[in-house]
TIVORO-589677 format. One record per residue (C-alpha): residue number from 1; residue in one letter; chain; z, x negated, y negated. Coordinates in steps of 0.001 Angstrom, whole numbers, plus 500000, padded with zeros to 6 digits. Layout:
! TIVORO-589677
REC   num   residuo   cadena       c3       c1       c2
REC   NUM         a        A        Z        X        Y
...
//
This chain:
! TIVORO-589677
REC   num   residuo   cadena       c3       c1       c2
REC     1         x        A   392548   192276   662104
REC     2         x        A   392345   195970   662150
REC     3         x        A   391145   197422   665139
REC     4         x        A   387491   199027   665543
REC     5         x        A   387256   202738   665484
REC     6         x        A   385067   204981   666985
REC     7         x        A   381942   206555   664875
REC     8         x        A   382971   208871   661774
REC     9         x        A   382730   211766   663357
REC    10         x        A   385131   210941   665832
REC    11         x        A   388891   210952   664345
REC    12         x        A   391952   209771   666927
REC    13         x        A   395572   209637   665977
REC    14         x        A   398607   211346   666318
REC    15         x        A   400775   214562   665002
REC    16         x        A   403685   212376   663054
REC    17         x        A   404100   208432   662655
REC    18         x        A   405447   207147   666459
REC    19         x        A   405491   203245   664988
REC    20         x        A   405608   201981   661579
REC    21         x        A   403286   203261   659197
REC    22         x        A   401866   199065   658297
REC    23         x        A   401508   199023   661971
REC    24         x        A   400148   202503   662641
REC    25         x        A   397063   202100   659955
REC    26         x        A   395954   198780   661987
REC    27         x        A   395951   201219   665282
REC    28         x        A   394486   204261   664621
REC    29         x        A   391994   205964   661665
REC    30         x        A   394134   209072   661411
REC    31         x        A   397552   210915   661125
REC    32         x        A   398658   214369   661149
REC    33         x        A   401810   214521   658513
REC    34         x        A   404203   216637   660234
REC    35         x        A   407430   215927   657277
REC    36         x        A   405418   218364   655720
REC    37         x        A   405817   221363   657344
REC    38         x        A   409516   220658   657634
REC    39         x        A   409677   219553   653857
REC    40         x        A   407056   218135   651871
REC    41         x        A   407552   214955   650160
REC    42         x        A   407387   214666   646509
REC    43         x        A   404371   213927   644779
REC    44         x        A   405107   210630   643656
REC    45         x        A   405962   209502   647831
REC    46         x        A   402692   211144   648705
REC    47         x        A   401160   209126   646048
REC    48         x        A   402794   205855   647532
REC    49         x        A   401500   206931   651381
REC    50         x        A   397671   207018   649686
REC    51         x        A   398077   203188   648210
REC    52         x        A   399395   201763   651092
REC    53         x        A   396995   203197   653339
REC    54         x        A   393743   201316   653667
REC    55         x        A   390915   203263   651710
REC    56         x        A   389164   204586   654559
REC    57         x        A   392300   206210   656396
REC    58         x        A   392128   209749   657045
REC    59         x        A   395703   212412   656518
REC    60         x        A   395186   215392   657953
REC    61         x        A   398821   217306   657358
REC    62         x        A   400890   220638   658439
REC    63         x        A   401448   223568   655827
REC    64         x        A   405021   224035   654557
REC    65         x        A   406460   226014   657082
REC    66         x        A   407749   228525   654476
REC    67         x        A   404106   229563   654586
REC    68         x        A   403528   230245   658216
REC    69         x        A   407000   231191   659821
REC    70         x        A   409912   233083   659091
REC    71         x        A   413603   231729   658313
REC    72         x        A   414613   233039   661651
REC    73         x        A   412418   229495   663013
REC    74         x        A   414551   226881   664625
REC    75         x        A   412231   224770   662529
REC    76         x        A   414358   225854   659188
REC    77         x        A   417358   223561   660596
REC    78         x        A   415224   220451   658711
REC    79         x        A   414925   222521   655203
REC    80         x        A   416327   221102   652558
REC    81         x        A   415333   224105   650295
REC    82         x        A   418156   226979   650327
REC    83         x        A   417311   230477   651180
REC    84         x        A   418789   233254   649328
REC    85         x        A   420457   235894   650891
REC    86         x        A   418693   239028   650798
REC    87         x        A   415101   237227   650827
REC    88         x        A   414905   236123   654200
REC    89         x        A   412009   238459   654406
REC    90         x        A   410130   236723   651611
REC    91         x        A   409048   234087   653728
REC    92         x        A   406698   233041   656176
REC    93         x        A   403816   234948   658097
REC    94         x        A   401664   234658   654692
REC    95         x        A   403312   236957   653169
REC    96         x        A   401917   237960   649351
REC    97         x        A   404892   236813   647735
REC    98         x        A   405753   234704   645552
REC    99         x        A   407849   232220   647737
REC   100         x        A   404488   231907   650154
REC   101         x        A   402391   231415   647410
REC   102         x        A   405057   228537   645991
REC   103         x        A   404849   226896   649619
REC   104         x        A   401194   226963   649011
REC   105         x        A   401291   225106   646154
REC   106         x        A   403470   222923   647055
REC   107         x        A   401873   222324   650244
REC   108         x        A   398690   221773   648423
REC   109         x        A   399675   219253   645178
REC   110         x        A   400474   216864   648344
REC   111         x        A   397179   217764   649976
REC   112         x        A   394745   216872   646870
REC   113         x        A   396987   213234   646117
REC   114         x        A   396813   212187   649874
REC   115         x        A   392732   212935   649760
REC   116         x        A   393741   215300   652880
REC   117         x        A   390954   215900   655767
REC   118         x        A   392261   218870   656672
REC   119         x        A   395563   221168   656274
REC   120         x        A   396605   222855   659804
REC   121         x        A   397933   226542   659578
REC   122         x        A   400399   226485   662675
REC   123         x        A   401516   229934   663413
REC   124         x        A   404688   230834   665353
REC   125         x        A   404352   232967   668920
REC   126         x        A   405852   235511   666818
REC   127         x        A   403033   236215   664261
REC   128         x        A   401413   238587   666776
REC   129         x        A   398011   240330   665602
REC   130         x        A   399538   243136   664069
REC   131         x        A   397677   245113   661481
REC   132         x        A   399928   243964   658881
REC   133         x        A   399570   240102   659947
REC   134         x        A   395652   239708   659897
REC   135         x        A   395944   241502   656454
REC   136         x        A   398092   239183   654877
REC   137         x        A   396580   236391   656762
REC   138         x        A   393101   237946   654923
REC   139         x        A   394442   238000   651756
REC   140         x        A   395959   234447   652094
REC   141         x        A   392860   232702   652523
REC   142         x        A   390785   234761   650543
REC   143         x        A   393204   234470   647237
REC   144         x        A   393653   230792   647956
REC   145         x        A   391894   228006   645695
REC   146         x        A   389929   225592   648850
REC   147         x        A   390177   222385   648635
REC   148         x        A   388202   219319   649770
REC   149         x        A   390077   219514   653444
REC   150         x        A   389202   221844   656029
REC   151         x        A   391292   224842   656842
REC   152         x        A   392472   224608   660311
REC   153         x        A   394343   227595   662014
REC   154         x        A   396477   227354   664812
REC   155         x        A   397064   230726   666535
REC   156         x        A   399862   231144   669612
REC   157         x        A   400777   234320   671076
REC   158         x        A   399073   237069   672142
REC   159         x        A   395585   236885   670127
REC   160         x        A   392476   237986   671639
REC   161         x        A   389692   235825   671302
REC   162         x        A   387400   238215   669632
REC   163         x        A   390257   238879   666811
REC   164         x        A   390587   234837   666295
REC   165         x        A   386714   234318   665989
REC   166         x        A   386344   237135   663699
REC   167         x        A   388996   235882   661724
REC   168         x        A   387911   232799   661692
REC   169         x        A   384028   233415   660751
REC   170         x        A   385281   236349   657610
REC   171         x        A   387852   233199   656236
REC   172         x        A   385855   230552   657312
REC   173         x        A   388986   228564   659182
REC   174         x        A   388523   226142   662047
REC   175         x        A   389965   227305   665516
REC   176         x        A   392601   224549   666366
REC   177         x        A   393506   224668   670374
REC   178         x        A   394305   222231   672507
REC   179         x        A   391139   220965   674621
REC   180         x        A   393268   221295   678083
REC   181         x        A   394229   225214   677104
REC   182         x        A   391572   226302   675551
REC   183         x        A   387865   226168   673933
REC   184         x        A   387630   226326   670197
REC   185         x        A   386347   229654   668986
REC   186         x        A   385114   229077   665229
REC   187         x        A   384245   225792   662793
REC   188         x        A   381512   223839   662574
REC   189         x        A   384234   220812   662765
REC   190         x        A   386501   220441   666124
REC   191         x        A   390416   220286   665591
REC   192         x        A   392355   219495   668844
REC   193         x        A   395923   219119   668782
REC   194         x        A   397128   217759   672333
REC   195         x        A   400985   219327   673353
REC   196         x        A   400803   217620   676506
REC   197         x        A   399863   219681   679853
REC   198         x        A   402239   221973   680363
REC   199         x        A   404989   220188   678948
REC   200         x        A   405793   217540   675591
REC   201         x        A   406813   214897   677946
REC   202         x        A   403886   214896   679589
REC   203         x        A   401592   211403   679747
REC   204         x        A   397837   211952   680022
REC   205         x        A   396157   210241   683313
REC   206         x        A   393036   208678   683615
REC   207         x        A   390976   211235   684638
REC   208         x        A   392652   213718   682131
REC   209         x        A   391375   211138   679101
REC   210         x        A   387998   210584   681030
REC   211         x        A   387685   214657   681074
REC   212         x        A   388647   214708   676864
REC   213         x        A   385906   212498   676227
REC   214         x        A   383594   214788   678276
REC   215         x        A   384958   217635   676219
REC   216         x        A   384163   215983   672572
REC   217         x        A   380434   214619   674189
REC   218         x        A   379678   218083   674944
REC   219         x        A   380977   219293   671204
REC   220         x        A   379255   216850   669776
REC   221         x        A   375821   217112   671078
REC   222         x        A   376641   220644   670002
REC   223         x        A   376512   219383   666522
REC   224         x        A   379904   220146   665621
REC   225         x        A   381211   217006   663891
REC   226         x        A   383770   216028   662910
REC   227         x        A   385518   216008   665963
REC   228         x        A   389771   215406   665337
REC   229         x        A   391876   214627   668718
REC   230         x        A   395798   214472   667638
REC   231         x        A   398157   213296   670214
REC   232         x        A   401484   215460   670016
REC   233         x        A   403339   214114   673214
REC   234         x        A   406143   212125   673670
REC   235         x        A   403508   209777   674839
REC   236         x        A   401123   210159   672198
REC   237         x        A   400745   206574   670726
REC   238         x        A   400355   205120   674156
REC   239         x        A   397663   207937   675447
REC   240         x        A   395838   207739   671936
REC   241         x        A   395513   204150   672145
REC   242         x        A   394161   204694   675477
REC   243         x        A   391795   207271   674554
REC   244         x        A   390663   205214   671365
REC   245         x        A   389885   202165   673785
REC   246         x        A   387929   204984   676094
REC   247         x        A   385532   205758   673558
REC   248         x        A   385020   202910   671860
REC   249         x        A   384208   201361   675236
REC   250         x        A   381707   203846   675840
//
């Protein structure tokens, strides 16, 4: 029997699969695809991961990372896709070329056949708020088709908060921090993506899961539903199973 979640607005997985999918969809509601950032499955596959899911499971996914960060990423060791020389500048940091706006289709056929949630923009610590940045980032999200899913931006590096919730309000993207860092700054919906205090290794105590479900009470009687809590530790099927037990407890 499949375990019992917590109410709708209340989504807990984690960022990847850390068990086998069968087994996964009897543990948690959610997942956060990470294969495609790193290289999005075909259609058909994506297609295959819908079925098999039960009907009220949630996918939530990264963008291609040919959207968000430049070929200079350690994260272009897992393309498959090759880059041509001379065009390393094409890519990444949402760029108004053509290769971005490929990556964004791509990125998006596989959104609209898994019925995704929610597509999260992760940005490297090197897409700093430079004039030319925001304005692409602008003219990403305001050329863009939207989707059913909510658009979820990830900002590291040096951005001020005042330039993240102005961005966010003008292109109407949910702030995605972790809870332990930082307070969202934008959305009506909550996106938390947990990296593990100060370190990927790191395994969430009691009284760090006790202080999360403080965190989403006060959000919630806020109104801002609904609220997603990704695990993206080493740990993260163990302390999401422990924080789904929390609040279904409660």
């Amino acid at each position: 029997m499949r375990a019992a979640f917590s109410t709708p607005t209340l989504w807990i997985g984690c960022c990847g699969w850390p068990e086998g999918r069968n087994q996964y969809f009897q543990h948690f509601p959610a997942v956060e695809l990470q294969t495609t950032f790193y290289q999005p499955p075909a259609v058909a596959l994506a297609e295959k991961w819908r079925r098999d899911a039960p009907a009220e499971f949630a996918f939530t996914l990264k963008a291609w990372q040919l959207i968000t960060h430049p070929p200079s990423s350690p994260t272009y060791r897992r393309l498959k896709e090759e880059i041509q020389p001379g065009k390393a500048d094409q890519y990444g940091y949402f760029r108004p070329t053509e290769e971005v706006w490929a990556a964004w289709r791509t990125t998006s056929a596989v959104a609209l056949v898994l019925r995704a949630s929610a597509i999260v923009f992760q940005c490297p610590a090197s897409f700093t708020p430079t004039e030319e940045n925001k304005k692409n980032l602008t003219a990403f999200f305001q050329a863009i088709e939207r989707g059913p899913w909510l658009a979820v931006w990830e900002p590291r590096g040096q951005w001020e908060p005042p330039e993240i919730r102005d961005l966010c309000r003008r292109l109407d993207l949910v702030h995605c921090v972790d809870p332990f860092s930082a307070e969202p700054l934008h959305g009506k919906a909550v996106y938390f993506r947990l990296h593990g205090r100060g370190a990927y290794r790191y395994r969430y105590t009691d009284p760090d899961l006790l202080q999360l479900r403080q965190i989403c009470a006060r959000h919630l009687a806020a109104g801002r539903a609904p609220i997603w809590v990704m695990f993206n530790n080493t740990f993260m099927r163990e302390d999401a199973l422990r924080f789904r037990d929390l609040m279904t407890a409660s």
